[in-house]
Each structure stands twice: as structure tokens, then as C-alpha cells.
Kinemage of the C-alpha trace (Angstrom):
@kinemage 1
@onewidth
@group {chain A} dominant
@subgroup {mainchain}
@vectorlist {calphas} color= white
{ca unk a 1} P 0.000 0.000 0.000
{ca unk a 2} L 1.918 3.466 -1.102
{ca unk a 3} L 1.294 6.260 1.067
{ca unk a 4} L 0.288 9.505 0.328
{ca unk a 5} L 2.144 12.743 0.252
{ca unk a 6} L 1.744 14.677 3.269
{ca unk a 7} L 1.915 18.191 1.814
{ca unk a 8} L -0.591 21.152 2.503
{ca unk a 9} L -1.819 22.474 -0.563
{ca unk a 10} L -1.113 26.198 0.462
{ca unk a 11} L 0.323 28.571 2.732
{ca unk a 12} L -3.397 29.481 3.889
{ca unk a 13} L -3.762 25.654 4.830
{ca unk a 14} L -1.437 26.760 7.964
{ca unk a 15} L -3.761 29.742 8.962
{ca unk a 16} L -5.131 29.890 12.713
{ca unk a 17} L -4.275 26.991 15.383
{ca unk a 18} L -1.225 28.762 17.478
{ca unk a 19} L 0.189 27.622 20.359
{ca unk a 20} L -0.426 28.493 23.759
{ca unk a 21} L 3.212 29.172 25.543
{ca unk a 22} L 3.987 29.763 29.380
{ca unk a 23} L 6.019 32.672 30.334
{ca unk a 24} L 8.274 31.499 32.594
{ca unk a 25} L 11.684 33.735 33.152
{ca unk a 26} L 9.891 37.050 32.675
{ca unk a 27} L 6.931 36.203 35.045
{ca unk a 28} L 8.752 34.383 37.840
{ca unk a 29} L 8.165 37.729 40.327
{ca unk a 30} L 4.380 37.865 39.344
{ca unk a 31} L 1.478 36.164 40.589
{ca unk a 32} L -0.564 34.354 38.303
{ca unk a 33} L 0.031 31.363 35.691
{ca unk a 34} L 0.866 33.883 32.362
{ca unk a 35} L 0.335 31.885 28.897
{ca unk a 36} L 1.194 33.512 25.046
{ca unk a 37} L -0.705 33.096 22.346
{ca unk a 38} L 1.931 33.299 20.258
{ca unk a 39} L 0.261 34.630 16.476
{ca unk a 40} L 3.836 35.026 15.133
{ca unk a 41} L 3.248 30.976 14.292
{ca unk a 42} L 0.519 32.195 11.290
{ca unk a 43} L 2.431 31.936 7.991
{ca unk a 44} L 2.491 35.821 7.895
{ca unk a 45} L 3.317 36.001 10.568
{ca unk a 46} L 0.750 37.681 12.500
{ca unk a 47} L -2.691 37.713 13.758
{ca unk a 48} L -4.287 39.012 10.967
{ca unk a 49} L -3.760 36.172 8.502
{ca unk a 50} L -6.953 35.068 10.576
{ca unk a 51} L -8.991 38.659 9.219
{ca unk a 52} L -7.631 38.689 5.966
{ca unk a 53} L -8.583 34.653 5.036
{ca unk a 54} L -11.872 35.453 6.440
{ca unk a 55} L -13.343 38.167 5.277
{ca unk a 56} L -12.046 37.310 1.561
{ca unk a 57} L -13.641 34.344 1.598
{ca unk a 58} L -17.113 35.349 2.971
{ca unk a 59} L -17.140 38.221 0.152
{ca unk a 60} L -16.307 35.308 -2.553
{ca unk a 61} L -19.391 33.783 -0.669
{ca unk a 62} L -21.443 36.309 -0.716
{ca unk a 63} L -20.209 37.075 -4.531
{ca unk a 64} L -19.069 40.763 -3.417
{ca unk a 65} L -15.290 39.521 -5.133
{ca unk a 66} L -15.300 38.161 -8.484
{ca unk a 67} L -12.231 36.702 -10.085
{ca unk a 68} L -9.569 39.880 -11.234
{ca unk a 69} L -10.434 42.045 -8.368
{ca unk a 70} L -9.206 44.806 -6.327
{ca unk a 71} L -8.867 44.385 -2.971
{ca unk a 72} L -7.904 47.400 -0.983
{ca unk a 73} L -7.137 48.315 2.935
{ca unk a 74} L -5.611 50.632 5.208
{ca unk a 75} L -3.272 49.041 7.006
{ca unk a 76} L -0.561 49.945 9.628
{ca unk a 77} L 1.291 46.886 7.802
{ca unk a 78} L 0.247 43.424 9.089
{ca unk a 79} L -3.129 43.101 7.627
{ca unk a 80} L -1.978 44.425 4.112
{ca unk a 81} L 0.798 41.406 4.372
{ca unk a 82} L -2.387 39.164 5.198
{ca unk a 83} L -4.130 40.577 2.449
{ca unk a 84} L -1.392 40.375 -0.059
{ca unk a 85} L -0.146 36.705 0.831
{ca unk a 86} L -4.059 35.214 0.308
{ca unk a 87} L -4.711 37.676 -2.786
{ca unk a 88} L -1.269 35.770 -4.467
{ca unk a 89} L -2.852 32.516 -3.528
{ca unk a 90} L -6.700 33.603 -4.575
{ca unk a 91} L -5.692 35.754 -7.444
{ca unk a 92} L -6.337 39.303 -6.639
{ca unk a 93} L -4.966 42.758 -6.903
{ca unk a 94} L -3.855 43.708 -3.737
{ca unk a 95} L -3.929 47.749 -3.022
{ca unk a 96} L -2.782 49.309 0.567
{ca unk a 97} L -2.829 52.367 2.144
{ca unk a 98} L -0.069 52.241 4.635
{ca unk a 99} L 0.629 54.466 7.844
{ca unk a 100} L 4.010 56.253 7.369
{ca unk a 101} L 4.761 55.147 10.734
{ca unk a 102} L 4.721 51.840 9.752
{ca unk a 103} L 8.584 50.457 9.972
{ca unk a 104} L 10.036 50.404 6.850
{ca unk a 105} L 10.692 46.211 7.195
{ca unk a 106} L 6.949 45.915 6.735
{ca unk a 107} L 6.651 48.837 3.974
{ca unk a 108} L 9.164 46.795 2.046
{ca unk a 109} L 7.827 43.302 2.789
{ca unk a 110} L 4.338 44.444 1.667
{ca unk a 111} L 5.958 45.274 -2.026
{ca unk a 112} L 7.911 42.255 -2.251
{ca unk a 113} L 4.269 40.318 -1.710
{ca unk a 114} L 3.530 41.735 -4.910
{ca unk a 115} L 0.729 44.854 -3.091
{ca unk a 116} L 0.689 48.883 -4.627
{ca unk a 117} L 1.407 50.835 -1.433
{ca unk a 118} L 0.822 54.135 -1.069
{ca unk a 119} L 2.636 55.676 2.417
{ca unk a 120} L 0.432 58.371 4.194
{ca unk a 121} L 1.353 60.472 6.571
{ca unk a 122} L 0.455 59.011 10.139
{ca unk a 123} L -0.147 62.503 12.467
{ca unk a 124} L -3.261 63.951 10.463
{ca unk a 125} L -6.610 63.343 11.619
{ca unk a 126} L -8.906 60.428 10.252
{ca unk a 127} L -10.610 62.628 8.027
{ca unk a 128} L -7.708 64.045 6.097
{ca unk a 129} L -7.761 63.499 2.640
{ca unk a 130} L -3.884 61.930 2.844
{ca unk a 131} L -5.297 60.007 6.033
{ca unk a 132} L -4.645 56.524 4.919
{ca unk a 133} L -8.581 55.971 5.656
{ca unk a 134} L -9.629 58.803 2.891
{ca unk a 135} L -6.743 57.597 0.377
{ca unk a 136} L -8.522 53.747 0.549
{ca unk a 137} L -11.406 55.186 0.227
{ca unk a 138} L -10.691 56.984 -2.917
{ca unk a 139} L -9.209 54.356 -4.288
{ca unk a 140} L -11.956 52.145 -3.634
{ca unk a 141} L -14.101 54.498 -5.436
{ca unk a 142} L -11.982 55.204 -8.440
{ca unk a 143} L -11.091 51.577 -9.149
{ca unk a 144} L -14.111 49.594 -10.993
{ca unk a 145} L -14.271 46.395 -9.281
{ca unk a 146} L -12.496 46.864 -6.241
{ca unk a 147} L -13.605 45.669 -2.877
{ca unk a 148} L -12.363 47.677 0.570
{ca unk a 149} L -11.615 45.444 3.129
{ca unk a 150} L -12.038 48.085 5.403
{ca unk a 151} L -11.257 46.431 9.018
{ca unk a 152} L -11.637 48.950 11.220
{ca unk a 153} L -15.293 48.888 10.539
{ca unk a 154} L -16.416 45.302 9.598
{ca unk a 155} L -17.934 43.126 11.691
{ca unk a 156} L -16.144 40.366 10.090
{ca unk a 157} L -13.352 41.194 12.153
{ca unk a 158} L -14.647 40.687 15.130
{ca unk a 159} L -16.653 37.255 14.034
{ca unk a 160} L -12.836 35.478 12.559
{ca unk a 161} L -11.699 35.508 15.890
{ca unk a 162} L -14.617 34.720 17.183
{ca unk a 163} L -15.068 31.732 15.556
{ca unk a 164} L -11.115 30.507 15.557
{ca unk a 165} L -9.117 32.539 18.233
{ca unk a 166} L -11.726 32.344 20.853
{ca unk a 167} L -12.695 28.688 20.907
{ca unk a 168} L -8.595 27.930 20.026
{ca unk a 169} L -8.044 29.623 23.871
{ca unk a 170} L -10.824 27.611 25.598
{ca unk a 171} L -9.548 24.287 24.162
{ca unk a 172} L -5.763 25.076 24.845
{ca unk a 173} L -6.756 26.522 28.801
{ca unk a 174} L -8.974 23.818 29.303
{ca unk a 175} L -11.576 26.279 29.631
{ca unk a 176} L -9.644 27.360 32.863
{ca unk a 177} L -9.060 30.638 31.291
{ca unk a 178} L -9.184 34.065 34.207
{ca unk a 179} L -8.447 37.182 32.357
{ca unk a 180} L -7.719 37.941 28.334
{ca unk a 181} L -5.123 40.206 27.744
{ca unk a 182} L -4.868 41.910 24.429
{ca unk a 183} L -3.972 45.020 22.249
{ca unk a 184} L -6.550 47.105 21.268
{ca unk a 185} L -6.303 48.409 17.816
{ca unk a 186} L -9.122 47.637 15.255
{ca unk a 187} L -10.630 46.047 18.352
{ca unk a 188} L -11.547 43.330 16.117
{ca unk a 189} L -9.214 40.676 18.152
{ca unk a 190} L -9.861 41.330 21.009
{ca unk a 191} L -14.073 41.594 20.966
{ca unk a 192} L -14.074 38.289 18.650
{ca unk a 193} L -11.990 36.057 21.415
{ca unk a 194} L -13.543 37.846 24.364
{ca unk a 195} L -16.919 37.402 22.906
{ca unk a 196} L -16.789 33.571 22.420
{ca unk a 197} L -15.087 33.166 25.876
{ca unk a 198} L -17.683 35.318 27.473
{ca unk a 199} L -20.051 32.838 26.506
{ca unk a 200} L -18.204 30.134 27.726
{ca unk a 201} L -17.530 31.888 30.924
{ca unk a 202} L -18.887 35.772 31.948
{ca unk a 203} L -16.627 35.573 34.764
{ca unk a 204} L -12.968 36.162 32.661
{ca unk a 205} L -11.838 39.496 32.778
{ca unk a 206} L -11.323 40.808 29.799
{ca unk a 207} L -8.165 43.832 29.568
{ca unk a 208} L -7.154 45.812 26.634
{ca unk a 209} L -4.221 47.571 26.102
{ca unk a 210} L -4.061 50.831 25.158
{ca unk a 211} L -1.554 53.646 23.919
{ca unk a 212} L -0.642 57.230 25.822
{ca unk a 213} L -1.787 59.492 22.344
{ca unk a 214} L -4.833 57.109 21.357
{ca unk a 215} L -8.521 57.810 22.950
{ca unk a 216} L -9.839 53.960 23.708
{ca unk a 217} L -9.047 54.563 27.069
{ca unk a 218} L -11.164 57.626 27.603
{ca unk a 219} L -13.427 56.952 25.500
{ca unk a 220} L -14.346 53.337 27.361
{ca unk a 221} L -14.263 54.833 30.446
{ca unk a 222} L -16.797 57.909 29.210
{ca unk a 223} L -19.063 56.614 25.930
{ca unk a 224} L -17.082 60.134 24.297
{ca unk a 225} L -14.364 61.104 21.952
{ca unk a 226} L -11.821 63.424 23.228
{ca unk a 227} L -9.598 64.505 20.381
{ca unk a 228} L -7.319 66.095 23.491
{ca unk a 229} L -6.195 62.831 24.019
{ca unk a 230} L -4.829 62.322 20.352
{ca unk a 231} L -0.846 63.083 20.086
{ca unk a 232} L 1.850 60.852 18.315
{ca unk a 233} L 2.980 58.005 19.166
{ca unk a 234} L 5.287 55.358 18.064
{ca unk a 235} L 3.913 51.591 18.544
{ca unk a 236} L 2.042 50.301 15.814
{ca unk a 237} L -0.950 48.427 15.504
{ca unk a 238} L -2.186 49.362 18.537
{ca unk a 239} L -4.332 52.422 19.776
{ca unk a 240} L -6.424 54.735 17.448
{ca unk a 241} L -7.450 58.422 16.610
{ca unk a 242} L -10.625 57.361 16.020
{ca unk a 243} L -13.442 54.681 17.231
{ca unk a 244} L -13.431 51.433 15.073
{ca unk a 245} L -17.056 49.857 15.393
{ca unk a 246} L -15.204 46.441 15.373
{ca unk a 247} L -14.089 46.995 18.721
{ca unk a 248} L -17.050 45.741 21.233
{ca unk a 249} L -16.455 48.245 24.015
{ca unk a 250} L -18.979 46.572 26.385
{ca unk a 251} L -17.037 43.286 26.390
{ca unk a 252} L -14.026 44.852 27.553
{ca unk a 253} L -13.933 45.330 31.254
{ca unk a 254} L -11.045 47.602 31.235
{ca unk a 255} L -7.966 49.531 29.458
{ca unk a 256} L -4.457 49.728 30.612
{ca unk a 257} L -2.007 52.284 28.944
{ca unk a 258} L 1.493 52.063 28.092
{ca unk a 259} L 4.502 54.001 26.707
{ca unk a 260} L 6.543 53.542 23.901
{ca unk a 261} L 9.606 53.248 25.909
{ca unk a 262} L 8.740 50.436 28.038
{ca unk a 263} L 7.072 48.549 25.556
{ca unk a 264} L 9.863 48.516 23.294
{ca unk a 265} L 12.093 47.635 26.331
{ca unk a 266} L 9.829 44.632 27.572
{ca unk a 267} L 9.658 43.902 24.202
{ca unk a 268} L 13.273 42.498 23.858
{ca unk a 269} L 13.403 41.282 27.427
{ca unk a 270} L 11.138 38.699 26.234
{ca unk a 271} L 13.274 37.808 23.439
{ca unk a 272} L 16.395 37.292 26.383
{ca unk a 273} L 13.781 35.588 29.022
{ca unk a 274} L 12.082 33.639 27.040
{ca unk a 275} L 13.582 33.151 23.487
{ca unk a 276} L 10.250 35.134 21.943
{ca unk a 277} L 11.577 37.069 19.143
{ca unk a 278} L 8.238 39.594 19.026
{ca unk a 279} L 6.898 42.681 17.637
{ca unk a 280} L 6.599 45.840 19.012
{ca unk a 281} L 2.910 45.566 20.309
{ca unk a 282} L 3.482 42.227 21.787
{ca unk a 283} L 5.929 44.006 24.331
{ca unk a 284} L 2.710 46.662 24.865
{ca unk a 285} L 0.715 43.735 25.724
{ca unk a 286} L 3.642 42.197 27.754
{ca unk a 287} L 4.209 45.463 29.607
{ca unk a 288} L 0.482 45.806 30.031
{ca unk a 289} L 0.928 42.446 31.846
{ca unk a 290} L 3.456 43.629 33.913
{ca unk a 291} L 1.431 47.040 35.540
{ca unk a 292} L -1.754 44.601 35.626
{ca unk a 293} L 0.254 42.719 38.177
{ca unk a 294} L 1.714 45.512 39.740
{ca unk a 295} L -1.731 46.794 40.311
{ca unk a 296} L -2.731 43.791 42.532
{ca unk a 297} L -4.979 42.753 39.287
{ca unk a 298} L -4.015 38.707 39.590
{ca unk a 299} L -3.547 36.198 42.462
{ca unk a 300} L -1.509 32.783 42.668
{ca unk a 301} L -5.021 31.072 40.964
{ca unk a 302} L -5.110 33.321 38.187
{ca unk a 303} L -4.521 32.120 34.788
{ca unk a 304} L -3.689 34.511 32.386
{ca unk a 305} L -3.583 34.421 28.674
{ca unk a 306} L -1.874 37.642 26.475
{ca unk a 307} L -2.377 38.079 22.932
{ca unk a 308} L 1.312 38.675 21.122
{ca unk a 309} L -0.028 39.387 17.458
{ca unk a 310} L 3.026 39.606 15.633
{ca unk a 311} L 6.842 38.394 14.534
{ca unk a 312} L 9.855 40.373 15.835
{ca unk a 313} L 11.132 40.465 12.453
{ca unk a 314} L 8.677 43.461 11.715
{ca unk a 315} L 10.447 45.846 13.991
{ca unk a 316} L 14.278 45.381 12.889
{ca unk a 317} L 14.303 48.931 11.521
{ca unk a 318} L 12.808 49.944 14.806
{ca unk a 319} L 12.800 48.433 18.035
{ca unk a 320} L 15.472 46.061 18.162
{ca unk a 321} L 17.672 48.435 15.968
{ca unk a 322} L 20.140 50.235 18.936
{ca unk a 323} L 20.234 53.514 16.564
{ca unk a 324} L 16.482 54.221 16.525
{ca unk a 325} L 15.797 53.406 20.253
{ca unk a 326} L 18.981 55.810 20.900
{ca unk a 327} L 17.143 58.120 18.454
{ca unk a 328} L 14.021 58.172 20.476
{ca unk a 329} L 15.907 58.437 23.544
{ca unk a 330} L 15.269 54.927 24.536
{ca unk a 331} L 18.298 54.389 26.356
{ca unk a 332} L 18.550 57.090 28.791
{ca unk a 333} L 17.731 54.327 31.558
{ca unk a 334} L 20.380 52.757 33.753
{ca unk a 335} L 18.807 49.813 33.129
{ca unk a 336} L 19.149 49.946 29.701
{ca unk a 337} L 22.196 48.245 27.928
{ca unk a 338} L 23.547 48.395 24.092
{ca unk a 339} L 25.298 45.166 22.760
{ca unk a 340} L 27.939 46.112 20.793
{ca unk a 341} L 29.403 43.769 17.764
{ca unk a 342} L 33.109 43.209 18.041
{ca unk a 343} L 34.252 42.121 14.194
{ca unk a 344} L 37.397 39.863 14.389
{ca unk a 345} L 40.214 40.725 12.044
């Protein structure tokens, strides 16, 4: 009897199904049992592979995209890799509207996966005309048959994590899940996994983490926008100057905000505690996890599961490059410490 081949027939075969992996090193002062869901193990690498597979194949199924399509998105660079990767596979055009303060890594890795980018400047408000939101937009309406993905504002978002990251969390915990942990960007991760283990259990706490310069925060706490909360900032993916309707702001029981600084810092401690090489909002989350802890939020019985959405890879022109955290002041800390390379002659 021969045996078959056991091959995958694509990359979007691999989509969804991450591990769940203890923190250990980083953790060992903390109460609590702390478990990553580690979404750098999606073959792009990030969360959004999850988004981008699902809401381009519910518009094949509800005939919205027809073979030779456009699809376009605003993107602060993960998505439009998503987007790009299962448009090569499907057969798309792939249009994005990126945030200039996306790192130039992911700029770059969105044109080598075949995607138009246009850069737009990331301080102007939403309704800019060079916001990246008004520039997909236009596109969207100049190009005949194009479809806008348009994630900030689709319920779909929410529902693909509903129905994969959610359940995914309950199996892997055992269903002995305490509190979610997770950026807050779209929103659209966060309320999709907090929704479906909500209804498994009302009981977990669910915590989003926010940015200092982005008005989730204020506007959870208050049901109103405050534009005086809006000034730059430099993690991405995380935060907004706006309110995305995929973000279910009654699931989430509260926000926690953190700085650039320390994210980036935590960031690479987890790479030296744990041997996670992660991105730049996965240290948010991680540092989130930290003042959470600080705050007297966990006990020895909690069990706590953090989102880390993305690959460290992303961020080599940024975080884990010495120049640009030296550039943004960075290492002004005691704490802080610069590896040098010593080149043998």
C-alpha cells in the first residue's frame, strides 16, 4: 500500500491553530500562571492572517469579489501582508494604504508580496484626505471592481476571531481561562476572542491595552471622543485616533495604557527571558501584563492568557535596531544596555 504525500496544498492551509506558551523567566516575580498566544506561528506572521482569510472568503461567498479584483485596505502593515499573501494565492490585486509610521521592514515586505502601497502620513486626523482611511477610500471608489476590506469597521473582524481565536483559547486553557489580555487596535481581536469566551464563561476578565496618544481609554471609560487625548505616538498596531465599530467596548472590562519606551524595552526582554523574538505591540501587551500585576490585578489562581499578534522580524528597523531606540531616547535608563558587535580581524 503506497502512502500519500503529506503536503498542505497552500500557505493558507497553515492559517489559525497557534500555540499556547507559558512565560516562565519574565513572570517568575508575578502572581498568576501567564500563557502567550503566540500569532507570530501564522504563515504571515501575524494575527491578521486570521482577518484577511476570512473576510475574503465570505465576500467570494457572498459574490461581493469576483475573479480579477481589487482588494484594498488601510493598514498599519500586518493586515496588508495578510491581504497580499491570500490575494497571491486567490488571485487578486492587492492595493494598501499604509501608515508612514509603519517600519520600513513591513513597507518593504508588503511590495515584495507583490501589493501597490501608497505611504500616508500618520499625524493627520482620520478625516484628512492623505489620512490613509480617505486615500482607501478613494481608491476604492476610483477603481471599478475593487472591494475595501475596510477592518476597522467590519464586523467580520470581530466574528474570525470569534469563531477561531476564541474557541482555540478555551480548548488550549482547558476552559480554565481568568483574564484575556490583548492590544486594542481595530478592536476586532480582542471583541471576537472575548466574545466567544464570554459565553463560555462571563466571569474572565477581559483587559485591553491601550496607547498614551490614542482615545480607547477615555473613550471606554466615558461613551465620548476626546480629540485632546490624540498626540503621536510610536507603537504600531495598537491604539487609534478614532473609534473602530469592530471593537465591542462593552465586552471589555477595562484599558491599561502604556509608553513607547517600556514597551519597546519589555519587548526584547522577552526575546532574552524567554527566546520570543516579538513585535513591538506584543511588548505593549507584555508590559500591560506587567502594571496589571503591579496593580494587585491577579492572584496565585489566576490564569492569564496575552495576545502577542506579531513576529519580531517586523520591527528590525525599529525596536530592536540600537540607533532608533537611541534616536528616540530609549536608552537614557540605567537599566538599559547596548550590545555592541566586536568584528574579528
Amino acid at each position: 500500500m503506497k502512502e500519500e504525500i503529506k503536503a498542505h496544498n497552500n500557505v493558507l492551509e497553515l492559517i489559525g491553530n497557534t500555540p499556547l506558551i507559558k512565560l516562565n523567566k519574565i513572570t517568575q516575580k508575578m502572581k498568576g500562571n501567564y500563557f502567550a498566544k503566540v500569532e507570530a506561528f501564522n504563515p504571515g506572521h501575524s494575527t491578521k492572517d486570521r482577518i484577511a482569510l476570512y473576510i475574503i472568503e465570505e465576500a467570494e461567498r457572498k459574490g461581493i469579489l469576483k475573479p480579477g479584483d481589487t482588494i484594498i485596505e488601510t493598514t498599519s502593515g500586518n493586515t496588508g501582508f495578510s491581504i497580499a499573501m491570500v490575494s497571491i494565492i486567490k488571485g487578486y490585486e492587492c492595493i494598501l494604504a499604509v501608515s508612514s509610521k509603519s517600519s520600513a521592514d513591513k513597507i518593504d515586505m508588503l511590495k515584495t508580496m507583490g501589493a501597490k502601497v501608497y505611504v500616508c502620513p500618520a499625524h493627520v486626523s482620520a478625516d484628512d484626505p492623505r489620512s490613509y482611511y480617505e486615500v482607501a477610500k478613494r481608491l476604492h471608489n476610483e477603481i471599478k471592481g475593487s472591494v475595501y476590506i475596510n477592518q476597522y469597521f467590519n464586523e467580520l473582524n470581530i466574528d474570525a476571531h470569534y469563531q477561531t481565536t476564541g474557541p482555540e483559547i478555551w480548548e488550549q486553557t482547558a476552559g480554565k481561562i481568568t483574564h484575556l489580555v490583548a492590544c486594542s487596535g481595530t478592536g476586532g481581536t480582542i471583541s471576537g476572542t472575548a466574545r466567544f469566551l464570554k459565553e463560555q464563561n462571563p466571569n474572565i476578565k477581559v483587559i485591553g491595552i491601550d496607547a498614551y496618544g490614542s482615545v480607547l481609554q477615555k473613550y471606554h471609560q466615558t461613551k465620548e471622543f476626546d480629540a485632546n487625548e490624540i498626540y503621536p505616538y510610536r507603537i504600531e498596531g495598537l491604539g487609534k485616533n478614532l473609534i473602530p465599530t469592530a471593537t465591542d467596548f462593552n465586552i471589555i472590562d477595562k484599558f491599561e495604557k502604556v509608553t513607547d519606551e517600556s514597551s519597546a524595552h519589555t519587548a526584547r526582554e522577552l526575546a532574552k527571558t524567554e527566546g520570543l523574538f516579538v513585535g513591538y505591540t506584543s511588548g505593549a501587551a507584555m508590559q500591560g501584563l506587567k502594571q496589571l500585576e503591579e496593580e494587585g490585578e491577579f492572584d496565585e489562581n489566576s490564569n492569564i492568557v496575552v495576545i502577542f499578534p506579531d513576529h519580531g522580524s517586523r520591527y528590525m528597523s525599529k525596536i530592536y535596531n540600537d540607533d532608533w531606540m537611541n534616536q528616540q531616547g530609549f536608552f537614557d535608563s540605567e537599566t538599559a544596555e547596548i550590545h555592541k558587535i566586536e568584528y574579528v580581524k
